[in-house]
N, C-alpha and C positions, 0 to 999 in steps of 0.2 A: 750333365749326363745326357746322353744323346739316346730317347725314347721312340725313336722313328720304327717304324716297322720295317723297314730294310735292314737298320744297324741291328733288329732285333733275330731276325731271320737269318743275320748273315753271323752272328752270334752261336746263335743253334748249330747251324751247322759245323761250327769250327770250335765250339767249346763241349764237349761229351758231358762235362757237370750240368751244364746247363739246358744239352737235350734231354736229360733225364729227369731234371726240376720241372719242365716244362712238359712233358708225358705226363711225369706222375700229377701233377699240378691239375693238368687237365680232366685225369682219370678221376681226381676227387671230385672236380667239377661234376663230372656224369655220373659217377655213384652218387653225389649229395642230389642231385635232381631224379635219379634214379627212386631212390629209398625216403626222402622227405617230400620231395612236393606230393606223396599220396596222404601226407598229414592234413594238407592245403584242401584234397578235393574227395576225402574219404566221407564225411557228412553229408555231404552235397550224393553222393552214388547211394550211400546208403538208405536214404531218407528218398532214394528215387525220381530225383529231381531232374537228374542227367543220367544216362549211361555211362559205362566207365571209359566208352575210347573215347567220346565226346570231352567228356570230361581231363582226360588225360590228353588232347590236344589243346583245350581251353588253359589247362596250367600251364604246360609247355611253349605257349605264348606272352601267356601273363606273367609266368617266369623269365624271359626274355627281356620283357619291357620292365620289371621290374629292377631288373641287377644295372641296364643299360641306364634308365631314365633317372634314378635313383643316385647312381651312381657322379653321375653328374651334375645334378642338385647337392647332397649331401653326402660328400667320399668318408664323413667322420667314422664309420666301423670300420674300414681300409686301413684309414691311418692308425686306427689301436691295435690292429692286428700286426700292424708293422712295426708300431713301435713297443713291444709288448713284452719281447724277449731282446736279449743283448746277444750276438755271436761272436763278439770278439772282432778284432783290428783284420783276421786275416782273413779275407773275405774266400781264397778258395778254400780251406776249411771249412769255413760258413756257408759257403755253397750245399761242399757232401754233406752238414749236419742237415741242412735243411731237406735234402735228399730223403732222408733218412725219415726225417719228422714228416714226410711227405708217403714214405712208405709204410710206415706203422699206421698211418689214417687210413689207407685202401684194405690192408689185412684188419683191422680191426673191425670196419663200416661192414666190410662183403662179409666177413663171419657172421657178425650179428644179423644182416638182412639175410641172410640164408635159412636163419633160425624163422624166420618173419617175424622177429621184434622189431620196434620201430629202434632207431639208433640216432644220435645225436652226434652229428657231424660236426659242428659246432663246435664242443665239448672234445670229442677225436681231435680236431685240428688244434685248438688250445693245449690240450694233451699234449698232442705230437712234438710241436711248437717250444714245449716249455721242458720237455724230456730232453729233446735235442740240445737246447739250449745250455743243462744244466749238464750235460757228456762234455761240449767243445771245451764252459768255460772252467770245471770242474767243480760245480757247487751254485747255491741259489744264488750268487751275484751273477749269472744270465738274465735274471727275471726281473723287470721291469716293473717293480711291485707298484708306481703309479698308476701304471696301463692295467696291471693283472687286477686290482680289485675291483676295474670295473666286471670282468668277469663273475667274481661272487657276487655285484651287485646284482648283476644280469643272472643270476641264478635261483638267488632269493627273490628278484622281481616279476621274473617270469611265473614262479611259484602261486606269489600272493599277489600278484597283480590279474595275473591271466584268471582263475579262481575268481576272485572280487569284481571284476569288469563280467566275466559270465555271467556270474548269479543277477549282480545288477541290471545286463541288459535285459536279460530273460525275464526279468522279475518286471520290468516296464510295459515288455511285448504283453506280455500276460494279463498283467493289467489294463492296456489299453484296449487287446481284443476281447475281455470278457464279458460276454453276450449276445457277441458276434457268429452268425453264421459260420458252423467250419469248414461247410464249403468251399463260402466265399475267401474264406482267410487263406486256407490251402493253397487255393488258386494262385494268390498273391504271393503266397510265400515261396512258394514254386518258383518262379523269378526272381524273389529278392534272394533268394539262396543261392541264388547261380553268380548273382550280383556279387553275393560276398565270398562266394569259392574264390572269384577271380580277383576281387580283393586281397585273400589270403596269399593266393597264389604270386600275385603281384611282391605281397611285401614279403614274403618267401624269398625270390629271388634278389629282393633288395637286401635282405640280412645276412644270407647265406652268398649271394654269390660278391658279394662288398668283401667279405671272408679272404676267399680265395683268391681275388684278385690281389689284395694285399700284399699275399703271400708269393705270388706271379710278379707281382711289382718288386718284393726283396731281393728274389731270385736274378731279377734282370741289373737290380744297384749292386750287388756281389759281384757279379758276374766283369760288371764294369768299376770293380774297386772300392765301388763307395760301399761302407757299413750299414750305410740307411739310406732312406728315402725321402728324409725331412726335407721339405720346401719344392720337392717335386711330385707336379701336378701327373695325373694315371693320365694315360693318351686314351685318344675314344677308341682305338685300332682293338687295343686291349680290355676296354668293357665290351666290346664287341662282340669279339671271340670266344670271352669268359662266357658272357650271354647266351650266346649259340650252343657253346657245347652244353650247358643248364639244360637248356630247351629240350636238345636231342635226350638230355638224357631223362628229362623229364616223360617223352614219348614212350619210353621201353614201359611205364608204369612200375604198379604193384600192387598186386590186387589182394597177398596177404596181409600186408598192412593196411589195408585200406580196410581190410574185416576185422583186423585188431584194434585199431582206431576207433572207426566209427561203427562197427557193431559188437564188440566184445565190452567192450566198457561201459558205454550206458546206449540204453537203445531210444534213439529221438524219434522225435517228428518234425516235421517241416518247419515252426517256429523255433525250435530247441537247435536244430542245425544253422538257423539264420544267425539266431543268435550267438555258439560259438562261432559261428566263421568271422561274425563282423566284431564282437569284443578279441580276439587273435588278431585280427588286422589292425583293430587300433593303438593295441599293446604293440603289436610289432613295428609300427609307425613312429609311436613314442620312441623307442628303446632306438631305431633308427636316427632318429632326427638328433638323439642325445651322445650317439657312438656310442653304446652299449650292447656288445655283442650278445644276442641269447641264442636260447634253441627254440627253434620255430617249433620241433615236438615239442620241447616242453610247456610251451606258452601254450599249442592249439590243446593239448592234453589234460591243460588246466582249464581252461575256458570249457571243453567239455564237461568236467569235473562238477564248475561252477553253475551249468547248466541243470545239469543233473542234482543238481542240490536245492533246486528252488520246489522240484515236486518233490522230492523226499531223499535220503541220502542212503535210503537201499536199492536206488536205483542204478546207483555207482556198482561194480565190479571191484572191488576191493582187491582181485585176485589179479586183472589184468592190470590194475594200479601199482601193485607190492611187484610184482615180476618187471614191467617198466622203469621203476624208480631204483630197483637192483642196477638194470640192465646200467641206467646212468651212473649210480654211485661207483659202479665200477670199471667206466670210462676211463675217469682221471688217472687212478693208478694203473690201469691196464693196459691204456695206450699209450701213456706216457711213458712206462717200463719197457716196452718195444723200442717204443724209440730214442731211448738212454743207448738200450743195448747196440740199437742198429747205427746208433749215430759214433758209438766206439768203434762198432764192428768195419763200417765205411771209411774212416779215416786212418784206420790200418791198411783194409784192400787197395782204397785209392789214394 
């Protein structure tokens, strides 16, 4: 399969299924940097360690280098995402479903980010993915049920991992400065938080934009006949681009999420925001290295949770937890059901 960037642009132009995977493709790119990377650097603003454009150019960088550098170390969440659903032999079908599954994730993500919930792109896209999948081939033999349980791993993991890594790191921090001037700790924490915004931010873009590119990468072996993309390496032309447009969209921000996040739920301080950012980065590190796709909300969401539980567990927002964990539970079947319908709806029009 010939992955060059001419073959791929001279593609676009001359295949309409293929301009439009690659728009919509894109467009989820810039909503998921739009609406998540404020999970990455909402602690960090809050806790007043940065400002928010400061901050929102520092993600938007670290979001770059993450999906680009990452990418090229470790492609393993690319390739689960690719091989995760089955579309069948006939690949321009497979083309409009993934159209489709590509459309249900931008109406799903902009609705909910309009509400200022945080949203799980992640989740939307697996959704989309597995909807579509099950309109072309009529029923769950689209689903790739070796590739999809990583997904529940990744759900349950992010849960009880993200949780148990917070309280633990926090429980250390606390430990080791008790006694300590909090001046002096302040000061320091001040910087290490900034340190681990952009850590987060980093493996933000490594989890989420590994995602999308996968899905960019199907689109272009459809396009060119083949069903899959097994045994072919992603070109750097297209972590590239994936990257950039993450970045841009990470710049637009989101300053309602970022007051959902990190100040409605539990209200830190300087060592409490150090702490979830850098137990989130290491969780997402893991889950990276392992091809395990998660949701960077739900992993930073947890780790604040876990934080929040080492001083006491009325510190937690119960209210802003029960409305988040809705908003997820009804991901799956909501943007999935979009994209059942739109992925019938497409293969009649086109």
């Amino acid at each position: 399969m010939d992955v060059s960037l001419a073959h791929f642009l001279q593609q676009v132009l001359s295949n309409p299924a293929l301009t439009v995977t690659t728009l919509l493709t894109l467009g989820v790119i810039f909503v998921n940097g739009w609406t998540d990377a404020p999970n990455a650097i909402a602690t960090c603003v809050t806790t007043r360690c940065m400002r928010v454009r400061s901050a929102v150019i520092m993600a938007a960088i670290f979001n770059f280098l993450g999906v680009f550098i990452m990418t090229q170390l470790n492609a393993s969440v690319a390739s689960t995402i690719s091989n995760m659903v089955d579309f069948g032999g006939d690949t321009n079908a497979a083309l409009i479903a993934l159209c489709a599954a590509l459309f249900s994730i931008v109406v799903y993500s902009v609705g909910a980010s309009l509400l200022g919930i945080p949203t799980s792109e992640s989740h939307s896209l697996i959704a989309g993915l597995s909807g579509a999948a099950i309109a072309i081939q009529g029923g769950i033999g689209g689903i790739n049920m070796g590739e999809w349980v990583k997904v529940l791993y990744g759900l349950v993991a992010s849960l009880l991992f993200g949780f148990a890594v917070g309280w633990l790191v926090c429980k250390v921090v606390t430990l080791i400065c008790a006694g300590m001037d909090r001046r002096r700790t302040n000061g320091f924490f001040t910087y290490a938080q900034i340190v681990g915004a952009a850590a987060m931010s980093f493996m933000h873009g490594a989890q989420d934009g590994q995602k999308f590119i996968g899905v960019l990468f199907l689109g272009m072996a459809f396009c060119n006949g083949q069903p899959s993309v097994t045994g072919v390496m992603i070109p750097i032309w297209l972590m590239i681009l994936c990257s950039t447009i993450m970045g841009v969209g990470t710049s637009v921000g989101g300053e309602r999420i970022i007051k959902s996040v990190g100040q409605d739920m539990v209200k830190l301080e300087k060592y409490q925001g150090f702490s979830a950012d850098l137990s989130s980065a290491l969780c997402l590190l893991v889950m990276t290295v392992l091809g395990i796709p998660v949701s960077t909300t739900h992993t930073k969401t947890s780790a604040i949770m876990g934080v929040g539980a080492v001083r006491r567990l009325s510190a937690i927002n119960f209210g802003v937890v029960r409305d988040m964990m809705l908003t997820w539970v009804f991901t799956f079947p909501g943007c999935g059901l979009i994209s059942f319908v739109m992925a019938k709806l497409f293969m009649v029009v086109f």
